[in-house]
VEXDOKE-242320 format. One record per residue: x, y, z of N, C-alpha, C in turn; residue number from 1. Coordinates in pm, 1 decimal. Each point is the difference from the previous one (the first is absolute). Example, Ala and Ser with C-alpha at 12.3 -4.5 7.8 and 13.67 -1.06 7.14 Angstrom:
<pts>
1319.0/-569.0/780.0/-89.0/119.0/0.0/90.0/120.0/0.0/1
-35.0/105.0/-72.0/82.0/119.0/6.0/-77.0/109.0/73.0/2
</pts>
This chain:
<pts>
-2266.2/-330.6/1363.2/40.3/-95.2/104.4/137.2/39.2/56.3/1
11.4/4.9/153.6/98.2/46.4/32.6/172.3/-140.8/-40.4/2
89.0/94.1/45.3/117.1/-96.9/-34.8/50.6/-100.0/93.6/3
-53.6/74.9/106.1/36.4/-52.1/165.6/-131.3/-13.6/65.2/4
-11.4/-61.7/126.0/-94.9/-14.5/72.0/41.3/14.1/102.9/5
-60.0/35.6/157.0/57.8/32.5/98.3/-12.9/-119.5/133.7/6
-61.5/-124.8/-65.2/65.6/-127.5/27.2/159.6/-34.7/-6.1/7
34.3/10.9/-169.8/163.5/6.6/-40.6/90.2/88.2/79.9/8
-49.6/116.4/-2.8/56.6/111.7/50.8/78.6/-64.8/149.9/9
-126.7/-53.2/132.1/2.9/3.0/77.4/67.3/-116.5/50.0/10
19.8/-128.9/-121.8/77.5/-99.3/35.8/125.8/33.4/11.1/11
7.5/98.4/-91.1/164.7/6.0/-82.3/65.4/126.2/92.8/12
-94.0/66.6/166.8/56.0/32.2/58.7/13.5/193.3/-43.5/13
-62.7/23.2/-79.6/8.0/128.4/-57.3/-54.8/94.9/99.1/14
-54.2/-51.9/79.9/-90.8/104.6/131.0/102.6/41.0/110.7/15
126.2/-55.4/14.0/65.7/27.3/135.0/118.9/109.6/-48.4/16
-72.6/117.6/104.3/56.3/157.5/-35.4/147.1/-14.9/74.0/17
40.5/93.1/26.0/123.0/-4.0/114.2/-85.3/67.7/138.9/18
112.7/-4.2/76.1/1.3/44.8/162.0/-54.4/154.0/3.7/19
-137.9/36.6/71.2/-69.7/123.1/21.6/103.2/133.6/-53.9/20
117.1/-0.2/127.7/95.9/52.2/3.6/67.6/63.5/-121.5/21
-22.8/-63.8/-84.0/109.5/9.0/-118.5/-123.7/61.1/-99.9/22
-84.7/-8.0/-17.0/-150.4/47.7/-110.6/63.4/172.9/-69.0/23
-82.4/-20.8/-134.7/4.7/116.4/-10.1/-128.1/42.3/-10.4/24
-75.5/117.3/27.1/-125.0/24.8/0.7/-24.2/12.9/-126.8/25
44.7/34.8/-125.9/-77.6/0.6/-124.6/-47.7/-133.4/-19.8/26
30.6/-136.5/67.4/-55.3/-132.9/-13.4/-127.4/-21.1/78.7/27
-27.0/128.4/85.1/-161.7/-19.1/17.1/-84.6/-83.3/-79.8/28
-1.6/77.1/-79.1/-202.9/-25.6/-104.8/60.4/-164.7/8.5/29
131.2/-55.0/4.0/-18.3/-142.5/-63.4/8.0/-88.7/126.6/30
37.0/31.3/126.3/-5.4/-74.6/151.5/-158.8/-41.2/31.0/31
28.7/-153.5/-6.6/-190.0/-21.1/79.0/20.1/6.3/146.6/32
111.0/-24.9/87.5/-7.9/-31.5/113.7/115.8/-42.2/45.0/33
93.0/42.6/112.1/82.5/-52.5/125.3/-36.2/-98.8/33.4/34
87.7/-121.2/0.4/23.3/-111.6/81.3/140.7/-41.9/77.0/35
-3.5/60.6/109.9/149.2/-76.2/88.5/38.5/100.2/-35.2/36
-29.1/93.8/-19.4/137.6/115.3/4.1/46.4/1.6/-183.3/37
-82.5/-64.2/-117.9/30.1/-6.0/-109.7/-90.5/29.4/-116.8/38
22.1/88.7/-90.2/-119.3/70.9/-46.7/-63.7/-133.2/-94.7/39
-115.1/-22.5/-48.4/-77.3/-79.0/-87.0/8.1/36.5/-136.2/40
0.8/-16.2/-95.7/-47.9/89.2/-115.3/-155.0/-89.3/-23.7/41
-29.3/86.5/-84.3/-129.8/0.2/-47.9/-0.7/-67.3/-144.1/42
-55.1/-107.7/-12.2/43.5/-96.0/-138.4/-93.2/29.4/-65.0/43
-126.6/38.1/52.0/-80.2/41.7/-123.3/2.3/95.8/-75.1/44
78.5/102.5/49.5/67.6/118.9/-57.4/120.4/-15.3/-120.7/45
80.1/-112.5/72.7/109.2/-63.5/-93.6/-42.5/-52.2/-134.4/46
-126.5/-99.5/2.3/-30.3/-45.7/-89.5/-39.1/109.3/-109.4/47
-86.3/83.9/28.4/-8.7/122.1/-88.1/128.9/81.3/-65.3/48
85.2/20.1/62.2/142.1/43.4/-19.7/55.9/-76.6/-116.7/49
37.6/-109.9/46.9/5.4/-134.7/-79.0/-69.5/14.6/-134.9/50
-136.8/31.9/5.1/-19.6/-68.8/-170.9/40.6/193.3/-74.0/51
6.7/98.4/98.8/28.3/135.1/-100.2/146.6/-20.9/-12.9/52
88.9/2.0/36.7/137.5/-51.3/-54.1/3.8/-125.6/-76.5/53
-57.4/-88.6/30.0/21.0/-107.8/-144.4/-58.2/66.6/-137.4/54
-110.5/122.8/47.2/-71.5/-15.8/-134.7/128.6/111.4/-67.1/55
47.7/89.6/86.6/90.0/91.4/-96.8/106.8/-72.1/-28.7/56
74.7/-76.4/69.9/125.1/-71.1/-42.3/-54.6/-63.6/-152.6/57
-133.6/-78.0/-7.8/33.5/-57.1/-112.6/-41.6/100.0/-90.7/58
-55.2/104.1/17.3/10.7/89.0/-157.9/113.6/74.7/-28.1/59
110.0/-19.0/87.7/90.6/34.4/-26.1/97.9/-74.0/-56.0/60
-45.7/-137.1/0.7/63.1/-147.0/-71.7/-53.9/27.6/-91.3/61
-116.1/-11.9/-31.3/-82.8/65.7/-130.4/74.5/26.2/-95.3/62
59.4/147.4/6.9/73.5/90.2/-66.0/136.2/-5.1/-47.8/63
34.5/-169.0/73.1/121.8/-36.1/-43.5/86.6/95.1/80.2/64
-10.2/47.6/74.9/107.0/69.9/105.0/46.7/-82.4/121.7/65
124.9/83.0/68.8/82.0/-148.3/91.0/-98.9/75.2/131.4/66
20.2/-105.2/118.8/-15.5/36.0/116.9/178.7/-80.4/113.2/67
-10.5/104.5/63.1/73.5/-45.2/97.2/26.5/-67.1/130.9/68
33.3/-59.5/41.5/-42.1/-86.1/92.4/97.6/18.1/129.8/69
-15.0/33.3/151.8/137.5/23.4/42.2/-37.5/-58.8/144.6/70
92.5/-91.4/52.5/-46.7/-47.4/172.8/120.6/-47.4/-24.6/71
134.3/79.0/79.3/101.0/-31.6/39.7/22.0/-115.7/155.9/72
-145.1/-6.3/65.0/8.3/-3.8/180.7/23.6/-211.2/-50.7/73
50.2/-26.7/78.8/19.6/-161.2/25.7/-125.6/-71.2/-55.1/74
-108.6/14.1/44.4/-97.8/-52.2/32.8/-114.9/-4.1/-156.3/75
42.3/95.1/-74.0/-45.6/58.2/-87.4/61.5/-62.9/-134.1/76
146.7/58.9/-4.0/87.4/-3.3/-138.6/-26.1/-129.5/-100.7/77
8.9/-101.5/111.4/-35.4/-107.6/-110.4/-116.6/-44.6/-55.6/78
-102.6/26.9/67.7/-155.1/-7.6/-23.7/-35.0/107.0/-128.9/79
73.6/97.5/13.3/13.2/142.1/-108.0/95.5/-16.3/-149.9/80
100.4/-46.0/-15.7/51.1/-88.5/-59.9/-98.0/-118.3/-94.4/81
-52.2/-61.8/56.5/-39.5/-93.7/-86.0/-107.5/11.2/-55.9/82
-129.8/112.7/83.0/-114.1/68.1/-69.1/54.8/69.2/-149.6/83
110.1/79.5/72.5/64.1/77.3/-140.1/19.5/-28.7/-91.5/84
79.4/-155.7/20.9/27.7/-67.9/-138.7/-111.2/-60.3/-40.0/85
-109.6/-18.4/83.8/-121.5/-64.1/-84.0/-55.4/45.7/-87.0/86
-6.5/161.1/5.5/-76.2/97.3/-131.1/114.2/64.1/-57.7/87
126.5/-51.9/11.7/90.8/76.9/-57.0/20.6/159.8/28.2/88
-17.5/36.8/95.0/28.8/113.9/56.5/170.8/12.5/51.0/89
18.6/104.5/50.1/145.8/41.9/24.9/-20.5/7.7/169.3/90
94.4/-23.5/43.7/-29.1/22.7/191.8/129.1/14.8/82.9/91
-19.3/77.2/61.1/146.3/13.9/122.7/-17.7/-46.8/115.3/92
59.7/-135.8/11.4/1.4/-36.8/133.5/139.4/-11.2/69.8/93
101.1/65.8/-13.6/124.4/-3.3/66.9/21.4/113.4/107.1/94
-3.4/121.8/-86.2/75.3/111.0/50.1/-67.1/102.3/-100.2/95
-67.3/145.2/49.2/-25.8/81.5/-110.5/90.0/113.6/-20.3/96
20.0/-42.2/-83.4/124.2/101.1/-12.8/-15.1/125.4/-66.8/97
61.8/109.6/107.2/-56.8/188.9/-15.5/0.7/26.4/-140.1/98
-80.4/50.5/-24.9/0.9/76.1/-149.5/-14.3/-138.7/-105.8/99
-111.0/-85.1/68.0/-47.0/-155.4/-106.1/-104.6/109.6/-127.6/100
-56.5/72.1/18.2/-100.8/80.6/-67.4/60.4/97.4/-35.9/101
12.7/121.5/100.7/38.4/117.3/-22.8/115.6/35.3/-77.1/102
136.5/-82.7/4.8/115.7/-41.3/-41.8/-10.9/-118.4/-123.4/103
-96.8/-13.6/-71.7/-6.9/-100.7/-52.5/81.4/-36.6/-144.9/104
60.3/79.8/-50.0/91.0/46.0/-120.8/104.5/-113.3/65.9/105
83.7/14.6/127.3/86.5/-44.1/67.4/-38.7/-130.8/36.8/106
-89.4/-55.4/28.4/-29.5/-138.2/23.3/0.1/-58.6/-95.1/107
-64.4/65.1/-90.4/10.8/-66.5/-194.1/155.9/-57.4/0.0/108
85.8/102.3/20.5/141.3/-38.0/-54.8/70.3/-86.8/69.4/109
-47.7/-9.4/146.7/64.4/-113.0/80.5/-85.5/-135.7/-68.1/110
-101.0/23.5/-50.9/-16.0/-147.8/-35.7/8.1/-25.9/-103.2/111
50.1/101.9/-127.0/79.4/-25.3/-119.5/174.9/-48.4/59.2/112
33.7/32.0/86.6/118.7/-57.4/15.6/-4.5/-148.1/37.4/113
-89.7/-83.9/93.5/-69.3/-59.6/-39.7/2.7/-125.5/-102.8/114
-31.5/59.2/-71.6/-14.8/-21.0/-181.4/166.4/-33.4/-64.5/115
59.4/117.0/54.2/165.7/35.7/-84.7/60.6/-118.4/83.0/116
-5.5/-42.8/136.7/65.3/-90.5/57.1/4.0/-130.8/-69.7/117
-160.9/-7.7/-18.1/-53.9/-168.4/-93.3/127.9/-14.5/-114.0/118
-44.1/104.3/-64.4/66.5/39.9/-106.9/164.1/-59.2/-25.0/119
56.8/60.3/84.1/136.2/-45.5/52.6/18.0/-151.5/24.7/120
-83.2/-63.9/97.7/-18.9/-117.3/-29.1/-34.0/-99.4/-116.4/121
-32.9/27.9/-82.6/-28.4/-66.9/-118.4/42.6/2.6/-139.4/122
115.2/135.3/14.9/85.0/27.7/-87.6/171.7/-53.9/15.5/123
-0.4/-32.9/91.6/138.5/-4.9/44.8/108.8/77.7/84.6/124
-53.2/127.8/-9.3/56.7/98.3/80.2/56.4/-23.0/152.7/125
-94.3/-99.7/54.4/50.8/-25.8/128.6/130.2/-105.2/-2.8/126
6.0/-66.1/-81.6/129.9/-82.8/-26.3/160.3/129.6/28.1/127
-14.2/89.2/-50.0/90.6/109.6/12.1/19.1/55.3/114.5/128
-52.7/2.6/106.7/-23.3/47.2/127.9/46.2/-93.0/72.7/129
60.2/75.4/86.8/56.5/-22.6/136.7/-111.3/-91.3/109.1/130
61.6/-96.7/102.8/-57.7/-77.6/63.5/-93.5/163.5/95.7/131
125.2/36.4/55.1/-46.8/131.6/86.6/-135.3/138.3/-70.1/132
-21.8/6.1/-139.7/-75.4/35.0/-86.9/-133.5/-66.5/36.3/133
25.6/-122.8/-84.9/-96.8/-117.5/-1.0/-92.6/29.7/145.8/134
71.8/15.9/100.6/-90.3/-44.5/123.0/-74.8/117.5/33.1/135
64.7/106.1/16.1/-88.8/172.1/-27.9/-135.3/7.7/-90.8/136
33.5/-61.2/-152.9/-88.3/69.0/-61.3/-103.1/-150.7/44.1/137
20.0/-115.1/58.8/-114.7/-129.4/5.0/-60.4/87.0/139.8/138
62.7/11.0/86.6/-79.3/113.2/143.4/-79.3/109.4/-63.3/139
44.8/46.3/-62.2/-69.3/114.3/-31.8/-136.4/-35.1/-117.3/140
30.4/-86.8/-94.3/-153.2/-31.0/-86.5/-83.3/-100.8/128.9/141
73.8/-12.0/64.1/-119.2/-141.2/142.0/-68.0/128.0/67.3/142
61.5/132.7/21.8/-47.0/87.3/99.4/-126.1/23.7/-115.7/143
23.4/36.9/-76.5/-109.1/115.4/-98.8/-88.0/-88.4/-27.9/144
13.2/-150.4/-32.2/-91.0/-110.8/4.1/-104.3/-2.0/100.1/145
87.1/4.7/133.3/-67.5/22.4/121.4/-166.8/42.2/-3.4/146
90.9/147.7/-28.3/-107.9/140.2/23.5/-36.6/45.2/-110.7/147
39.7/-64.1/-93.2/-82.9/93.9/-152.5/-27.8/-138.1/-28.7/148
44.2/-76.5/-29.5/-40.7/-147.3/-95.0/-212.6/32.0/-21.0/149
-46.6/8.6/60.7/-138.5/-24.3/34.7/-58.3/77.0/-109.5/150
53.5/131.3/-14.6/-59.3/165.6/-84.5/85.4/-32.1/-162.6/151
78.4/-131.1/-49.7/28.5/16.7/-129.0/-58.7/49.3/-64.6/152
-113.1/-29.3/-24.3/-87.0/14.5/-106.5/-73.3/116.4/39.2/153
-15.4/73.6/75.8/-73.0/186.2/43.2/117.4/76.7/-63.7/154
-57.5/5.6/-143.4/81.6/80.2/-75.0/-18.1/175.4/4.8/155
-141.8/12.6/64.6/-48.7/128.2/16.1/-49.7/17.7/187.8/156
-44.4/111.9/3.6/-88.7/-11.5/132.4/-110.4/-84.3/-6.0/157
-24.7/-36.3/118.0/-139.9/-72.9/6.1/-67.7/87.4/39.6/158
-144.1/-92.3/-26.2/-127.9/127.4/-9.0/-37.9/-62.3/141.2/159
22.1/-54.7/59.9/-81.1/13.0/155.8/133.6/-100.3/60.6/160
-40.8/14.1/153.9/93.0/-99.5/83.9/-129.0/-41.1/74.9/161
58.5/-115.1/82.3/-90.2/-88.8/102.7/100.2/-6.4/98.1/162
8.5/21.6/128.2/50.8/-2.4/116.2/-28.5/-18.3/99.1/163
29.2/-118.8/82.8/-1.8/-44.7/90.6/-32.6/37.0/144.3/164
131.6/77.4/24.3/38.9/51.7/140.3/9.0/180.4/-72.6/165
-100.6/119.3/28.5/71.5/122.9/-43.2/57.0/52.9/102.2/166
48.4/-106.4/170.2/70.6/112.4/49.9/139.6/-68.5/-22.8/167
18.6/-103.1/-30.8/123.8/-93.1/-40.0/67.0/105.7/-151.9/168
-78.7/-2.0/-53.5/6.0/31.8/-151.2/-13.8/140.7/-6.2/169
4.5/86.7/107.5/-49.3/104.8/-53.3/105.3/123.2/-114.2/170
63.1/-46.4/8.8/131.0/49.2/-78.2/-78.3/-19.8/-178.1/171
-48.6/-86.8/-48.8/-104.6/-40.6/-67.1/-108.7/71.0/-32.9/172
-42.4/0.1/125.2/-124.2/56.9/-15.2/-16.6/177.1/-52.4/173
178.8/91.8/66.4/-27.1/86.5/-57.7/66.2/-27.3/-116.4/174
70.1/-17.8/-62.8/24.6/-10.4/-143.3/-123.2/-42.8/-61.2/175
-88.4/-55.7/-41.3/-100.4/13.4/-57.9/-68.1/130.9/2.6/176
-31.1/12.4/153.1/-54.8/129.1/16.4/38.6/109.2/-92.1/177
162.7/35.5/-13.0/29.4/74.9/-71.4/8.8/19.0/-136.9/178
-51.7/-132.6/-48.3/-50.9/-27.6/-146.0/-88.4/-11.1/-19.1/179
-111.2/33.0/88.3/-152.5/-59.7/-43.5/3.3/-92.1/-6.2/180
23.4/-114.3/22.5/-17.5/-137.8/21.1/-72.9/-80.8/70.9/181
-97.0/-63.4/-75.1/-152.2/-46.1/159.4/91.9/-82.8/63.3/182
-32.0/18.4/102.9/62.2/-169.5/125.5/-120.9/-28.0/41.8/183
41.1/-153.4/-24.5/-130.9/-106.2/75.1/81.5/-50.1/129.6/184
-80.5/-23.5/83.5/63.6/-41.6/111.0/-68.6/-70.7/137.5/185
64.8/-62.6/78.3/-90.8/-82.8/115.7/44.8/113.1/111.8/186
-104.3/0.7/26.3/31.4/120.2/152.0/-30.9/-48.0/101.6/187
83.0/-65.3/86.4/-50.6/-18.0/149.4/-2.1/127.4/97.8/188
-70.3/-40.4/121.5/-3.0/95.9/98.7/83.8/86.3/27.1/189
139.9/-16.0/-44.7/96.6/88.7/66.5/-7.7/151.4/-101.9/190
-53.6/-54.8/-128.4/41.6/69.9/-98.5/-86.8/153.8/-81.9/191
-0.9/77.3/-64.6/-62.4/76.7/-42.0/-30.1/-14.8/-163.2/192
-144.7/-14.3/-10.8/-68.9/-59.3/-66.4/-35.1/146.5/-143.1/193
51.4/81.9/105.9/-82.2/82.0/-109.8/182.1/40.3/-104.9/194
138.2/-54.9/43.3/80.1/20.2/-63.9/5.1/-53.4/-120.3/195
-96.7/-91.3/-43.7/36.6/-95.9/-117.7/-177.0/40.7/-74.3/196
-20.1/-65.6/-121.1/-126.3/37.3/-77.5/-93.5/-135.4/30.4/197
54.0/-111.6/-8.4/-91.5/-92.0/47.7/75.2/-112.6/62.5/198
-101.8/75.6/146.7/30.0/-85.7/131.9/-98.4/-168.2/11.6/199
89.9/-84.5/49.8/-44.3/-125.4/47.1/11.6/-44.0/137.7/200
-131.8/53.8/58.5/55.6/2.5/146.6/8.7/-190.8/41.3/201
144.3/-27.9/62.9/-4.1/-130.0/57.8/105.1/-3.2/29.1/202
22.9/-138.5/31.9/148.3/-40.9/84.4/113.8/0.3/-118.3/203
82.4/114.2/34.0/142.8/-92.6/-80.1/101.8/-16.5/29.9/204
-37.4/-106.7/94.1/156.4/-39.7/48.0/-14.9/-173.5/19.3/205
-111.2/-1.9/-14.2/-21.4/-233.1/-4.8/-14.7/37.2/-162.8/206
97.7/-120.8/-19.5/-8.4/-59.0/-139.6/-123.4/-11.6/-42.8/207
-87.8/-80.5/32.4/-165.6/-42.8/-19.5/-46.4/115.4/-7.9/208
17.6/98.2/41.9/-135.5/120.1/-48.1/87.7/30.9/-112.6/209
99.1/13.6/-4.1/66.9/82.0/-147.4/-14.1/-61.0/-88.4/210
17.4/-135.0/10.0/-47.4/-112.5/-129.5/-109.2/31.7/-69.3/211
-139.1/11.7/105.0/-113.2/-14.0/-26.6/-22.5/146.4/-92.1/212
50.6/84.6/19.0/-19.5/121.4/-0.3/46.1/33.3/-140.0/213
143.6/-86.5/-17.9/77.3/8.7/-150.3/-68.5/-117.0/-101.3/214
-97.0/-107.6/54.1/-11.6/-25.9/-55.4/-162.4/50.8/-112.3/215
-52.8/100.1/93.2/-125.7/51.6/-57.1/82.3/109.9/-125.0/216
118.2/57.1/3.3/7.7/115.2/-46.4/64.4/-112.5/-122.1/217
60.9/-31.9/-19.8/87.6/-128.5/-130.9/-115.3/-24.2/-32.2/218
-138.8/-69.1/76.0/-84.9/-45.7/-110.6/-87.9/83.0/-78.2/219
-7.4/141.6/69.4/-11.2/106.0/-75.0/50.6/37.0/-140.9/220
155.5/11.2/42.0/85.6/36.8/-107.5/-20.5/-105.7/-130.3/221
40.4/-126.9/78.2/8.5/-115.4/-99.4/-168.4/17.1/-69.8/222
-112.7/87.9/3.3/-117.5/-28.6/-59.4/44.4/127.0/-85.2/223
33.9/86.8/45.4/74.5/143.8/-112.0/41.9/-37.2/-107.6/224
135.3/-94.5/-8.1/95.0/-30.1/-23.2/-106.5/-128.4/-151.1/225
-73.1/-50.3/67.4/-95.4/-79.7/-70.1/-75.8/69.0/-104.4/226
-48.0/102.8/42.4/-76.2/112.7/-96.7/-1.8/22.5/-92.1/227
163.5/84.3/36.3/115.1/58.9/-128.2/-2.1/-86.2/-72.7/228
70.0/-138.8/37.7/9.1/-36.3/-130.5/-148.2/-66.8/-127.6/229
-85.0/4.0/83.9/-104.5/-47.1/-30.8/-41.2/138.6/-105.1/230
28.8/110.4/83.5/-15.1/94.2/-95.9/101.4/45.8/-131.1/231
56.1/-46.9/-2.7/115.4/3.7/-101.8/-23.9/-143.0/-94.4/232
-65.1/-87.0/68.1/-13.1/-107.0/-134.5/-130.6/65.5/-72.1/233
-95.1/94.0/119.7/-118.0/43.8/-139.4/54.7/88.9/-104.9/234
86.5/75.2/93.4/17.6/144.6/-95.9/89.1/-84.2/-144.9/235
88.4/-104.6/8.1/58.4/-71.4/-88.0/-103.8/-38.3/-121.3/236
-100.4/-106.9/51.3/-115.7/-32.1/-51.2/-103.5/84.0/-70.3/237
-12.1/150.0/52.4/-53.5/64.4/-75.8/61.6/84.1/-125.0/238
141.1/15.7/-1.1/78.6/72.3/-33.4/25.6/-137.9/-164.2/239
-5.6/-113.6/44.6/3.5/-106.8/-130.0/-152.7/65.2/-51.4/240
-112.7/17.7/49.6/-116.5/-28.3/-84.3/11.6/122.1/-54.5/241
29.9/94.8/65.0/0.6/149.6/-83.3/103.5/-47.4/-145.3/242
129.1/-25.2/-10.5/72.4/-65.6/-116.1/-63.0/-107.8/-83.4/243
-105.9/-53.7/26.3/-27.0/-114.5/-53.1/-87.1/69.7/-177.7/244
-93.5/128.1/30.1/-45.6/67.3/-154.3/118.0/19.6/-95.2/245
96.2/39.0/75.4/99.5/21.6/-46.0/81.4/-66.6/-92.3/246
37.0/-87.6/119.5/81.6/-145.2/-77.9/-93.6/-95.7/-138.4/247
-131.9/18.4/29.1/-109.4/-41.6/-81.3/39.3/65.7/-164.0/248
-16.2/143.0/12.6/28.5/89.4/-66.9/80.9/-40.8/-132.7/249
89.4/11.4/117.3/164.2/-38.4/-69.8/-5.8/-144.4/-115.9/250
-63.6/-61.4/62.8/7.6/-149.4/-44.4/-59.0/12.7/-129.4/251
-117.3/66.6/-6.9/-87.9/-32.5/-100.2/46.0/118.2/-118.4/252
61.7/51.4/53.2/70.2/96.6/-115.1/98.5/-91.9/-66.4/253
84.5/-62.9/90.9/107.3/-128.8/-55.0/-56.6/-100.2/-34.7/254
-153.3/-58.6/0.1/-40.8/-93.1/-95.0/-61.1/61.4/-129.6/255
-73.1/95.6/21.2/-13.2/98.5/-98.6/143.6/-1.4/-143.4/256
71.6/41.6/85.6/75.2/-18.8/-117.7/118.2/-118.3/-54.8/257
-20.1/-98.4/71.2/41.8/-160.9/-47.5/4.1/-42.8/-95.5/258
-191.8/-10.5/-4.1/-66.3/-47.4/-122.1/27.9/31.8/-127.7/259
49.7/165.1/0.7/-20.0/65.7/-133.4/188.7/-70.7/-27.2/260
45.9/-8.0/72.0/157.9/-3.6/-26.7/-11.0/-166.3/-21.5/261
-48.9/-85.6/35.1/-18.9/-124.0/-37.6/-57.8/-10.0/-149.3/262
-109.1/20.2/22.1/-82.2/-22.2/-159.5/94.8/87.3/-111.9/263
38.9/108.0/38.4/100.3/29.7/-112.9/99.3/-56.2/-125.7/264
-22.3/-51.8/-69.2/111.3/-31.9/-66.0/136.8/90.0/-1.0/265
82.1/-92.1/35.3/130.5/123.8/-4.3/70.5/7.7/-124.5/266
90.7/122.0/30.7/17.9/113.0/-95.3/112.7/-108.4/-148.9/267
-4.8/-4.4/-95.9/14.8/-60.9/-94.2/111.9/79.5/11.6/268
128.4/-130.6/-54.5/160.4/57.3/-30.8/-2.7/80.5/-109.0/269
71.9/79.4/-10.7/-6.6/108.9/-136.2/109.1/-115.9/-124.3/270
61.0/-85.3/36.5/8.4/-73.9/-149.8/-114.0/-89.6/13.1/271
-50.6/-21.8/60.1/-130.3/-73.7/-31.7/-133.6/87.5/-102.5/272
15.4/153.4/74.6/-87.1/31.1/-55.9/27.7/30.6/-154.8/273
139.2/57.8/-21.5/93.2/17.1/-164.5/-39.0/-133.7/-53.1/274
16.4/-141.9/13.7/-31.0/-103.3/-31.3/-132.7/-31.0/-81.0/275
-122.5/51.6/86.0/-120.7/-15.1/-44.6/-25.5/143.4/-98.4/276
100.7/97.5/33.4/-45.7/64.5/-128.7/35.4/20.9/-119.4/277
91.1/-116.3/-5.6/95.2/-12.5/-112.3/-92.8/-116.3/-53.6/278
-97.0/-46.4/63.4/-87.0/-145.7/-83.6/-53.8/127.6/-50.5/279
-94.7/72.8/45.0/-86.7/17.7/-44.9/-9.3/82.2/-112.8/280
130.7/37.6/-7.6/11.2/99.5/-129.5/77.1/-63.3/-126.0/281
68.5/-138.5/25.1/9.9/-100.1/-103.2/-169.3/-70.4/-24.4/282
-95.5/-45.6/54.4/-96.7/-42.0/-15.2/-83.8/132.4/-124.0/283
12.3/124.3/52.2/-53.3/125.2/-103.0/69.1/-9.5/-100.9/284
124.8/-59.4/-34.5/45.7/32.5/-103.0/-60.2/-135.6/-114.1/285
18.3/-88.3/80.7/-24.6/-120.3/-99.3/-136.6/-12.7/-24.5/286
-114.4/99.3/49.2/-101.3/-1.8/-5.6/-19.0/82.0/-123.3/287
57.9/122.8/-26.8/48.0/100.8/-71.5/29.2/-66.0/-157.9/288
104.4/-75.1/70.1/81.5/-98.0/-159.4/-136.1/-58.0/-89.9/289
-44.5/-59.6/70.0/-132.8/-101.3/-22.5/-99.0/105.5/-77.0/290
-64.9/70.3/90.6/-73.8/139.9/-85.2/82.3/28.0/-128.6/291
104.2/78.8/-23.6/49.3/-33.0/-108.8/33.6/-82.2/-115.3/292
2.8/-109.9/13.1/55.8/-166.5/-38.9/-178.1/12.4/-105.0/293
-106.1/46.0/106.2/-116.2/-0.1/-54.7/-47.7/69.3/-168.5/294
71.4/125.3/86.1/-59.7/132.9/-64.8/98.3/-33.6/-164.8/295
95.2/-57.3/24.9/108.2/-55.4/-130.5/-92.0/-77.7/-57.8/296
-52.2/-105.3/33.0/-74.4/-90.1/-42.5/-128.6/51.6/-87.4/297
-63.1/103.2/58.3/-131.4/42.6/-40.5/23.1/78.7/-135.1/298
129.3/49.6/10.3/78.6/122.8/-108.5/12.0/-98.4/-145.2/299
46.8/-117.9/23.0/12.4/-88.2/-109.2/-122.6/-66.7/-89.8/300
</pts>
């Protein structure tokens, strides 16, 4: 069953290309038709698009790997933003800043500084500092907040991006490129479809188609994301029953030997045991006396 329908599609405005003028011809195969001077897209095409990028995004949630999320344009950022935080993904909607991938050693450390600023704050350190200090280093953790706050937690590369606009973004688009990095992406008319690995031909520049569009790929992910862990409570579950002969094992070796240590009588004190053998060898003697006492008797 598809994710989209081209009812949704067509409410939410995903069909309106840009101005003839401006086209790029690799968006052929996906144009149904000119209207007013404005190319159409073809939604039944989209919808197909649509469910092959949801289906790879979520096996790539699957795998417990990040995806990236990036629509810097007005219209976009905040709609992109809040998908992101819905599956817990990482996303750039400010500013992409050169060498976010390629340079990525260096972005790490701007947002460990980051970290060292907090730090300062909660130790006291800033008490020691200058008013003129103070206001530098609060500008400067608000800037990196800005533009890194979003990627805390992309401790490594991500294994795919999703992008919006690739002629907005294209700065993006080759840094992946140069890492092997799939990009998912919405391609309108202006754009070249064959620059990215999986194209979504539609509008992205109305909020409503991008919504619609982010929201097929999140419910993707979020079913990935569902999987994993589903698969990790079996592998848990099977991993107890494999231990369970085991633990069995164990047990019955430790009742095994309980019993014998219970029923045991324990070990007799050694003056206890001198004790009883000091009866028993006064008892031989007076037994002895007696035999004798006899044998006197019989003699007479």
């Amino acid at each position: 069953m598809s994710r989209t329908n081209f009812e949704q599609l067509l409410q939410a405005g995903c069909h309106f290309g840009h101005l003839k003028r401006k086209w790029n011809p690799a968006m052929a195969p996906y144009i149904f038709m000119e209207r007013n001077g404005i190319h159409i897209i073809d939604l039944n095409k989209t919808v197909v698009k649509i469910d092959e990028a949801a289906e790879a995004l979520k096996n790539i949630a699957k795998q417990g790997k990040k995806i990236l999320f990036v629509a810097t344009k007005k219209q976009a950022k905040d709609v992109v933003a809040e998908k992101a935080q819905s599956v817990q993904m990482p996303y750039v909607n400010e500013r992409w800043a050169g060498g976010m991938l390629t340079n990525f050693q260096t972005i790490r450390k701007a947002i460990k500084k980051m970290a060292t600023i907090d730090k300062m704050t909660s130790d006291g350190t800033f008490a020691n500092l200058s008013k003129r200090e103070l206001l530098q280093i609060s500008r400067q953790r608000a800037k990196l907040e800005k533009n890194l706050g979003s990627i805390v937690d992309l401790t490594r590369l991500p294994s795919a991006l999703f992008i919006v606009d690739i002629e907005k973004e294209h700065i993006a688009v080759k840094e992946a490129h140069r890492l092997n990095i799939p990009v998912f992406a919405i391609t309108d008319t202006n754009t070249n479809p064959n620059d990215v690995d999986y194209a979504i031909p539609a509008n992205d520049d109305a909020k409503d188609s991008v919504e619609v569009i982010l929201n097929a790929m999140c419910d993707a992910i979020n079913e990935g994301l569902a999987e994993r862990k589903a698969e990790k409570a079996d592998e848990k579950a099977a991993a107890e029953q494999e231990d369970k002969p085991r633990i069995k094992k164990v047990e019955k070796v430790a009742e095994a030997a309980a019993p014998a240590d219970e029923d045991e009588e324990p070990a007799e004190k050694p003056e206890k045991k001198a004790t009883r053998k000091s009866a028993k060898k006064a008892a031989e003697e007076a037994e002895e006396a007696e035999v004798a006492e006899e044998k006197a008797e019989d003699a007479e």
